[in-house]
FISEMAR-121856 format. One record per residue (C-alpha): residue in one letter; x, y, z. Coordinates in nm, 2 decimals. Layout:
BEGIN
A	X	Y	Z $
...
***
This chain:
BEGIN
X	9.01	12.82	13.89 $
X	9.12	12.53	14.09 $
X	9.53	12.45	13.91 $
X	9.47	12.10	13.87 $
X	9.19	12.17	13.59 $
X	9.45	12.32	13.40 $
X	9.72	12.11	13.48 $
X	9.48	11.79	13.36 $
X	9.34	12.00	13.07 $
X	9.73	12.00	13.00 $
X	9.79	11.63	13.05 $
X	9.49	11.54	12.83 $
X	9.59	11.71	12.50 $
X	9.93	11.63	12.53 $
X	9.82	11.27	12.54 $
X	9.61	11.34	12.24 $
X	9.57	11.70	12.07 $
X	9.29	11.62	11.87 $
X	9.05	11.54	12.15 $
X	8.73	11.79	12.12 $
X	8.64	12.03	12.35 $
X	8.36	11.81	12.45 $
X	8.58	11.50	12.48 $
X	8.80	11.77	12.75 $
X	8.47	11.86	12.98 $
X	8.40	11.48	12.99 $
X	8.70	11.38	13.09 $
X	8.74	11.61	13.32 $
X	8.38	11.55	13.49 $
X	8.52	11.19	13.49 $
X	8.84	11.26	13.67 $
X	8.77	11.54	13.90 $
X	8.38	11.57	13.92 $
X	8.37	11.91	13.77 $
X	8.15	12.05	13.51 $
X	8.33	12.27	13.27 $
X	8.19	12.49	13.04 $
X	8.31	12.50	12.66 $
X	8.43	12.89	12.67 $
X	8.65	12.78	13.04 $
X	8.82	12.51	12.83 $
X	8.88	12.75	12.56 $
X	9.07	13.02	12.80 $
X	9.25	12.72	12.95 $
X	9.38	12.64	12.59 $
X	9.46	13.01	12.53 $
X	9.66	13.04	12.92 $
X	9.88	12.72	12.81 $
X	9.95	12.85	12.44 $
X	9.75	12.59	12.27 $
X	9.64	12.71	11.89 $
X	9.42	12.53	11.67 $
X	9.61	12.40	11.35 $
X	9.48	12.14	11.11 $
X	9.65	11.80	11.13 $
X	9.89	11.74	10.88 $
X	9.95	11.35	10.78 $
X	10.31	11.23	10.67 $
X	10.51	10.93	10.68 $
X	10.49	10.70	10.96 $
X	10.86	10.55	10.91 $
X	10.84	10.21	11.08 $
X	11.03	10.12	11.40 $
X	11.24	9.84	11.26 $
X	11.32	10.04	10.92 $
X	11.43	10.36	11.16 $
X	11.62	10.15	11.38 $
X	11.77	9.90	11.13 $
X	11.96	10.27	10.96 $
X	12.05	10.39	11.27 $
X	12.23	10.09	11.31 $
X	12.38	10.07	11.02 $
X	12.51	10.48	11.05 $
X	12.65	10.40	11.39 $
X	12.82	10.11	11.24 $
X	12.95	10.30	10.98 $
X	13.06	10.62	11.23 $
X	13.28	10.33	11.45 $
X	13.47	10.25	11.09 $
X	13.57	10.63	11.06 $
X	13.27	10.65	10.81 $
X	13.18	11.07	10.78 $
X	12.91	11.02	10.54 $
X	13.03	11.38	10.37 $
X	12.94	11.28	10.02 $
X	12.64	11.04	10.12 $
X	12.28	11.13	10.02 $
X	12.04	10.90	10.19 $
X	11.74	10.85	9.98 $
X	11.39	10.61	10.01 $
X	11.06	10.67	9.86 $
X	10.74	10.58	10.04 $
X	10.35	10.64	9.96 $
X	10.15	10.89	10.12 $
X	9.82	10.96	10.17 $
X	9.59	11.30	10.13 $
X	9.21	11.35	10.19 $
X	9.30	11.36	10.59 $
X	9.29	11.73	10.67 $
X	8.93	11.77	10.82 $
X	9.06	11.73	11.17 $
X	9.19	11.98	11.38 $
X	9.43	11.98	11.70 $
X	9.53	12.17	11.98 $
X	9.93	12.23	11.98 $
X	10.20	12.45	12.17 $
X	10.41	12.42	11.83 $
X	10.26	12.42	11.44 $
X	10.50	12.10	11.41 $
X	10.34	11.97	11.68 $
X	10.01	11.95	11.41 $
X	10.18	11.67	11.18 $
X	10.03	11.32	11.25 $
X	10.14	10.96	11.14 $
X	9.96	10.79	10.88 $
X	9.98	10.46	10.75 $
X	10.32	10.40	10.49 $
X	10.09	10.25	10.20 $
X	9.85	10.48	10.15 $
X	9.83	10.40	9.74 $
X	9.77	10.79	9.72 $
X	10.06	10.87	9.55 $
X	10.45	10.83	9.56 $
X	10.71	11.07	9.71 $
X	11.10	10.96	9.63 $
X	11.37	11.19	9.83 $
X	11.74	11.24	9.93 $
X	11.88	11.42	10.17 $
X	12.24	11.47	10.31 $
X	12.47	11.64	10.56 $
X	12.46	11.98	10.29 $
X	12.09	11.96	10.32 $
X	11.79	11.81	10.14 $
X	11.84	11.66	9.79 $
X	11.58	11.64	9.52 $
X	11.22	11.52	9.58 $
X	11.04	11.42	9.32 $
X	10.60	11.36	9.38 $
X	10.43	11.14	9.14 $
X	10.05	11.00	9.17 $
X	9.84	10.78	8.95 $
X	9.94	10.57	8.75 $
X	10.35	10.70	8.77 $
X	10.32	10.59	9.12 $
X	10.38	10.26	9.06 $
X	10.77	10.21	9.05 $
X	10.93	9.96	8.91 $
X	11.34	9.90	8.80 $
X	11.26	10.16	8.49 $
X	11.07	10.45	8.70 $
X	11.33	10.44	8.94 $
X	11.61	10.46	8.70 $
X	11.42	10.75	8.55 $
X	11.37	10.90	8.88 $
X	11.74	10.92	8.93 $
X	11.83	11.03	8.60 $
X	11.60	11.34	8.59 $
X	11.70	11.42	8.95 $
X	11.99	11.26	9.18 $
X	12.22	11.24	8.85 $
X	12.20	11.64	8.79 $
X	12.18	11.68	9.17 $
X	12.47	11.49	9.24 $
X	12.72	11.64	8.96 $
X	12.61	12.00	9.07 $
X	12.65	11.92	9.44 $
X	12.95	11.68	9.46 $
X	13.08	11.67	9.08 $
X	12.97	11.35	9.03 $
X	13.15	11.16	9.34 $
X	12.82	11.14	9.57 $
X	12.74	10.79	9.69 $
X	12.37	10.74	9.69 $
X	12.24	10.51	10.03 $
X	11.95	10.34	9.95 $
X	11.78	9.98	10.08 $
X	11.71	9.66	9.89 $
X	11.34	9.72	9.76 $
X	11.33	9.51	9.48 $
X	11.35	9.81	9.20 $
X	11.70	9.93	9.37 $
X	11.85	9.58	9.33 $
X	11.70	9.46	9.01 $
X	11.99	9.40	8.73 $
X	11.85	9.60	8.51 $
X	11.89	9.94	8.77 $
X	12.24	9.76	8.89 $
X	12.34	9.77	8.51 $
X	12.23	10.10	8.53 $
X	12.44	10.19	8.79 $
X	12.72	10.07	8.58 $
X	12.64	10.29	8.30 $
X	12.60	10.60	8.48 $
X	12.93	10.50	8.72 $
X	12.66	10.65	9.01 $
X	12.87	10.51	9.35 $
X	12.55	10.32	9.58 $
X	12.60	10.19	9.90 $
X	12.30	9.94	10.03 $
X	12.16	9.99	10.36 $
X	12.18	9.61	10.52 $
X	11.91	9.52	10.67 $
X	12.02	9.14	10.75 $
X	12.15	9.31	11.07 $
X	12.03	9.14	11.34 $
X	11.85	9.38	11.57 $
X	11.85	9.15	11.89 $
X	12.19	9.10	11.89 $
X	12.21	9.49	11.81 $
X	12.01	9.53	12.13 $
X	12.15	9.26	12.33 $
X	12.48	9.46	12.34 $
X	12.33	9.81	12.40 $
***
């Protein structure tokens, strides 16, 4: 078989792996004038290591958010910051009921798509820090819904007994400003539990942050 099939067959799934084998033979009519048939396509998947995995959906963390804590990390790094005892925590909804497609990948992680932050599915809530990853707590229905009081619960059930096994009480918890983080009633809370937070902020401004990159 003529290389550039393959080498095109290539190109076209990386550019998106959940193209079907009938979407491959059109394109590749369109592009080179060739007619594939469905069991060539299928040995040119097998020769560049392409296995069929069902897609896997998580968190589509949003460019601003993901740039706005890397700026704030290198920040800290230029004060001398370690971030030893920090555990970095947020909590976003997800989304099942998306697992009827299938790919073709090189790489099983290669099978994990991007779905849309506000699903309304459910609720996952998680730390993690340079030892590892922290507790992660799942909660759908009704429990989903977070306000100042589920968080604080969240945290007592989970970070609190994380955070004394793991750094005898002296962990800072990171977290952003979502209104239930910042509330008085979880900053009182805070007070009571003498739990050390730092907030993430994200009044940086991220053209200036660029301008000098």
């Amino acid at each position: 078989m003529h290389e550039g099939v393959k080498t095109l067959v290539d190109e076209l799934y990386e550019k998106g792996n959940t193209q079907t084998t009938n979407q491959i033979i059109d394109h590749v009519e369109e592009r080179m004038r060739l007619q594939l048939k469905k069991d060539v396509v299928a040995n040119i998947r097998a020769e560049l290591g392409l296995v069929q995995h069902r897609v896997r959906y998580g968190h589509a963390d949003r460019i601003v958010n993901r740039l706005l804590r890397m700026i704030y990390v290198e920040k800290k790094i230029e004060m001398g910051e370690q971030f030893k005892i920090h555990s970095f925590s947020d909590e976003s909804y997800f989304m099942l009921g998306k697992a009827n497609q299938h790919c073709f990948v090189k790489s099983r992680a290669a099978a994990i798509k991007q779905a849309p932050k506000h699903a309304a599915k459910g609720l996952v809530w998680g730390s993690i820090s340079w030892r590892g990853p922290g507790p992660c707590v799942i909660l759908s229905g009704k429990q989903a819904m977070i306000d100042s009081s589920a968080y604080q619960v969240i945290l007592h059930r989970n970070f609190v007994p994380w955070n004394n096994s793991t750094y005898g009480g002296t962990g800072v918890l990171v977290q952003d400003a979502a209104p239930c983080h910042v509330s008085r009633s979880t900053r009182l809370y805070f007070q009571r539990t003498k739990i050390k937070v730092t907030l993430i902020n994200f009044e940086i401004s991220v053209k200036k942050y660029l301008g000098r990159r």
